[in-house]
N, C-alpha and C positions, 0 to 999 in steps of 0.2 A: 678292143672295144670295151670303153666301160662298165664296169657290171657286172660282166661275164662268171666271174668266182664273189666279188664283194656284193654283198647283202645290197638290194637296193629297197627302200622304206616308201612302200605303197603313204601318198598322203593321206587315203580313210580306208584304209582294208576291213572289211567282215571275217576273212579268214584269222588265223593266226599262223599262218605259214612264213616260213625266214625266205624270202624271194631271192633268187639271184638272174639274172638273164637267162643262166642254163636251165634254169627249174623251169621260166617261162615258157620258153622254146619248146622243151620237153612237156608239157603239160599240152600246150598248141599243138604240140605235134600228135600226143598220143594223149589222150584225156583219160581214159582210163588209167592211168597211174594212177592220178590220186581221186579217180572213185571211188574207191576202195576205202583211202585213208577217212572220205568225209563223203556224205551224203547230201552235199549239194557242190554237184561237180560244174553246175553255171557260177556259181560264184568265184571260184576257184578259175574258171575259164576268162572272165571278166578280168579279174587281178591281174590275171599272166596277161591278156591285152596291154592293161592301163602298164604293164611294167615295160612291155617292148616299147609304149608311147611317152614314157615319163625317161628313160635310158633313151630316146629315139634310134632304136636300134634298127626299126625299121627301113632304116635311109642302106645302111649297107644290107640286111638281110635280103632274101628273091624278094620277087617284086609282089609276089602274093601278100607279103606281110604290109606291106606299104599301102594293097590297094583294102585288104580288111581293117587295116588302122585308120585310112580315109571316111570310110564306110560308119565306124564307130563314133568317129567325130563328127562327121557330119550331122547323124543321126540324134546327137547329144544324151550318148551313152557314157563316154569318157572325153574330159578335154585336153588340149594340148599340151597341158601338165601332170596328166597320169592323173586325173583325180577321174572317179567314178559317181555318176549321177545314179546314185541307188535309185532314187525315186522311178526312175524311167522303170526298173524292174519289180517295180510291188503289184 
């Protein structure tokens, strides 16, 4: 699966975190990791989204990730190219 180790470049990140699909999954998985490192851990939880839907990793990961990648799209939080609509979040 693409990504997985190789840096994948959010197209408008807020953060400045180096992304890789494992950091996403892990960040999805366990959010508190990087609470810690930053004080806005939604922002940080958006990125890892928009990065499982810009890598569309979601197609092979469980199907949970497929059905909250729907869900964000839909809603027009992130589009089908990993970009995030900050506005939705101000």
């Amino acid at each position: 699966m693409e990504g997985i180790v190789n840096q994948v470049k959010l197209p408008n990140p807020q953060s400045n975190i180096e992304w890789t699909l494992t950091k996403a999954i892990d960040v999805i998985e366990d959010t508190q990791l990087y609470e810690v490192a930053e004080n806005r851990s939604w922002v940080i939880q958006i990125e890892a989204w928009a990065v499982i839907v810009l890598t569309k990793a979601y197609r092979t990961l469980q199907g949970s990730y497929g059905r909250s990648v729907a869900v964000y799209i839909s809603d027009g939080y992130i589009d089908e190219n990993g970009v995030i609509n900050w506005e939705e979040f101000e």
